[in-house]
Residue frames as qw, qx, qy, qz and C-alpha x, y, z in Angstrom:
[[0.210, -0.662, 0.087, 0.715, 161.24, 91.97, -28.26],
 [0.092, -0.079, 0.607, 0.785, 161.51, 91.66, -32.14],
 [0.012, -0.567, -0.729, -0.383, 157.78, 91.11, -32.58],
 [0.119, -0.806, -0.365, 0.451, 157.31, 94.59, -30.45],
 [0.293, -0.434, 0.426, 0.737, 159.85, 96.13, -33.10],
 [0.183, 0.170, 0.831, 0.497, 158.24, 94.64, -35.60],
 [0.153, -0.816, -0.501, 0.242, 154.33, 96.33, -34.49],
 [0.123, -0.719, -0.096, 0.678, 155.85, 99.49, -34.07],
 [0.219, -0.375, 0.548, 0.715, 157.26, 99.51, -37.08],
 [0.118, 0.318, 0.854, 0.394, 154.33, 98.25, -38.88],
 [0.115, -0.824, -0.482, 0.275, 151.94, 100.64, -36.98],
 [0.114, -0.671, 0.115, 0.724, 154.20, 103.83, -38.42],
 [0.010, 0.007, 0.621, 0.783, 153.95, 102.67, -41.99],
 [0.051, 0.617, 0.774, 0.130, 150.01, 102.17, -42.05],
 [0.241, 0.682, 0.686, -0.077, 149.94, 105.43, -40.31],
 [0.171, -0.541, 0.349, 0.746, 152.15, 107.42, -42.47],
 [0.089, 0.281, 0.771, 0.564, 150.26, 105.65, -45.81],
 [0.006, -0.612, -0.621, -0.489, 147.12, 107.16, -44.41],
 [0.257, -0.534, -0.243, 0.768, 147.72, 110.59, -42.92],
 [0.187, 0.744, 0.310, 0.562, 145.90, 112.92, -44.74],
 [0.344, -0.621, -0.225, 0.668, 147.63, 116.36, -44.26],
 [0.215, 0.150, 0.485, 0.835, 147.76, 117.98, -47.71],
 [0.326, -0.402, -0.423, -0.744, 143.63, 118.75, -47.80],
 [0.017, -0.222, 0.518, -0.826, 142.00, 119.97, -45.31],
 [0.547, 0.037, -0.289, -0.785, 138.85, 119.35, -46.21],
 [0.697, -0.011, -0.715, 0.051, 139.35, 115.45, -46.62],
 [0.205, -0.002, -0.740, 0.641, 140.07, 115.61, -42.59],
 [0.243, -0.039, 0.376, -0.893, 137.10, 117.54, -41.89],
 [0.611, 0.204, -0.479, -0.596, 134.86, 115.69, -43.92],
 [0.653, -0.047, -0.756, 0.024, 136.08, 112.02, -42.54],
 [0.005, 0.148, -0.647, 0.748, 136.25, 113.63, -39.22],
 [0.566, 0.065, 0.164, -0.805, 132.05, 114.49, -39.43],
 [0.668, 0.129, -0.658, -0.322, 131.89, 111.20, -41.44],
 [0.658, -0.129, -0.726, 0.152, 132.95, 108.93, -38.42],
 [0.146, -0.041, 0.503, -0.851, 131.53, 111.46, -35.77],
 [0.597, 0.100, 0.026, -0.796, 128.11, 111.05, -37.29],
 [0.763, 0.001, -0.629, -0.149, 128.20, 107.17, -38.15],
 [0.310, -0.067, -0.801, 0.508, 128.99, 106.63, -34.39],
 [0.330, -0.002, 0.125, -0.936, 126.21, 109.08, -33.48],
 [0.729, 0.152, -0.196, -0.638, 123.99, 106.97, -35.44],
 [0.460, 0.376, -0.799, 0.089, 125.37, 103.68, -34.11],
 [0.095, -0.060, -0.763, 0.636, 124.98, 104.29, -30.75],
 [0.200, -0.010, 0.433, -0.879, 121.41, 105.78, -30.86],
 [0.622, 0.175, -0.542, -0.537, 119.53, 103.75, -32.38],
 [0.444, 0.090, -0.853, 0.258, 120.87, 100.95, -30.94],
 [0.012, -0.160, -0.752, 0.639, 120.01, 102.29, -27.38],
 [0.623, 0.168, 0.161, -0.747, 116.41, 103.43, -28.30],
 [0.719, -0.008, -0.667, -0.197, 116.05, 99.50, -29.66],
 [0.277, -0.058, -0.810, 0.514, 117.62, 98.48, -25.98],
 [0.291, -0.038, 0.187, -0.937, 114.80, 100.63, -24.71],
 [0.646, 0.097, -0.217, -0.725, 112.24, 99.19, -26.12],
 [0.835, -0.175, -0.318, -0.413, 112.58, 95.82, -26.08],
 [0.499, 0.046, -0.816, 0.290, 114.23, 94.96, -23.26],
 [0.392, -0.718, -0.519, -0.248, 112.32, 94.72, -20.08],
 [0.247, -0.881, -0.349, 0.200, 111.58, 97.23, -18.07],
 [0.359, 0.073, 0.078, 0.927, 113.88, 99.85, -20.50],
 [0.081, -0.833, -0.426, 0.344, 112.54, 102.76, -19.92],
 [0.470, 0.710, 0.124, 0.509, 113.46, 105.99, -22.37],
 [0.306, -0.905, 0.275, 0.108, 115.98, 107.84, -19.43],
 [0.495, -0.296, 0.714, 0.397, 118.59, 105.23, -20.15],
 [0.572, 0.610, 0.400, 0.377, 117.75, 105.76, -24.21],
 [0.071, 0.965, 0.220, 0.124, 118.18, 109.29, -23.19],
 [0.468, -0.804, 0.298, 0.214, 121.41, 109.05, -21.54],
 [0.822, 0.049, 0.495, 0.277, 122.69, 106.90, -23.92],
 [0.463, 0.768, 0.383, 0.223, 122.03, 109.32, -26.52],
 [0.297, -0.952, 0.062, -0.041, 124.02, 111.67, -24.69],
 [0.675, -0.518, 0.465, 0.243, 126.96, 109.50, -23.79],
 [0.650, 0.428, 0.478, 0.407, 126.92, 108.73, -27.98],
 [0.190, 0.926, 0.102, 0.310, 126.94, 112.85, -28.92],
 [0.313, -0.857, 0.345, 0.220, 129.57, 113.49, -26.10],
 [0.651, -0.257, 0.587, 0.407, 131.99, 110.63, -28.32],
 [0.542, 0.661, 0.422, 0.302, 130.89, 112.21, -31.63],
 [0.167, -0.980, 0.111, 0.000, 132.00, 115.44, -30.27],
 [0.474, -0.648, 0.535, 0.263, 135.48, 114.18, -28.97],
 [0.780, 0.017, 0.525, 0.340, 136.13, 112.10, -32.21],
 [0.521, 0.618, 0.333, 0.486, 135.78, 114.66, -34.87],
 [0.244, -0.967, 0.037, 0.064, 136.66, 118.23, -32.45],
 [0.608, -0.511, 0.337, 0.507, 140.33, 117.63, -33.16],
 [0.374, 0.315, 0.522, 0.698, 140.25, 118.13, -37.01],
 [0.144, 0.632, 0.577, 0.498, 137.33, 120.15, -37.40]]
C-alpha cells in the first residue's frame, strides 16, 4: 500500500514538472514532434520487414504504414 502511495505521488510530481500549459506552441510543436518520429519509426521499419523477411510482400508494408499514420494521428490530435 505505501509503495502505491508512493508511485502516485511520484507520478503527479514528474507530471506537474513537465506540463507545458503556458505556450501553446511548445504543445503543438512536441505534439507533431512525437507524431512524426513514430510515423517514421514504424514505417520504415515495416518496409525493412517487407523486404527481407520471407515471403513479405508490400500489403502488410502497406498496412503497416497505415496502422503507424492512424497512431500519429491519435498521439498529436489532442494538442494540435
Amino acid at each position: 500500500m505505501g509503495e502505491a502511495g508512493g508511485m502516485e505521488e511520484f507520478r503527479d510530481r514528474i507530471s506537474n514538472t513537465l506540463r507545458i500549459e503556458d505556450n501553446k506552441l511548445i504543445r503543438e510543436l512536441l505534439a507533431e514532434c512525437i507524431g512524426t518520429f513514430f510515423l517514421l519509426l514504424s514505417g520504415p521499419a515495416a518496409n525493412i520487414q517487407a523486404a527481407v523477411a520471407v515471403g513479405g510482400n508490400s500489403t502488410s508494408a502497406h498496412i503497416a504504414w497505415g496502422i503507424g499514420f492512424m497512431f500519429a494521428v491519435y498521439l498529436a490530435a489532442s494538442v494540435s
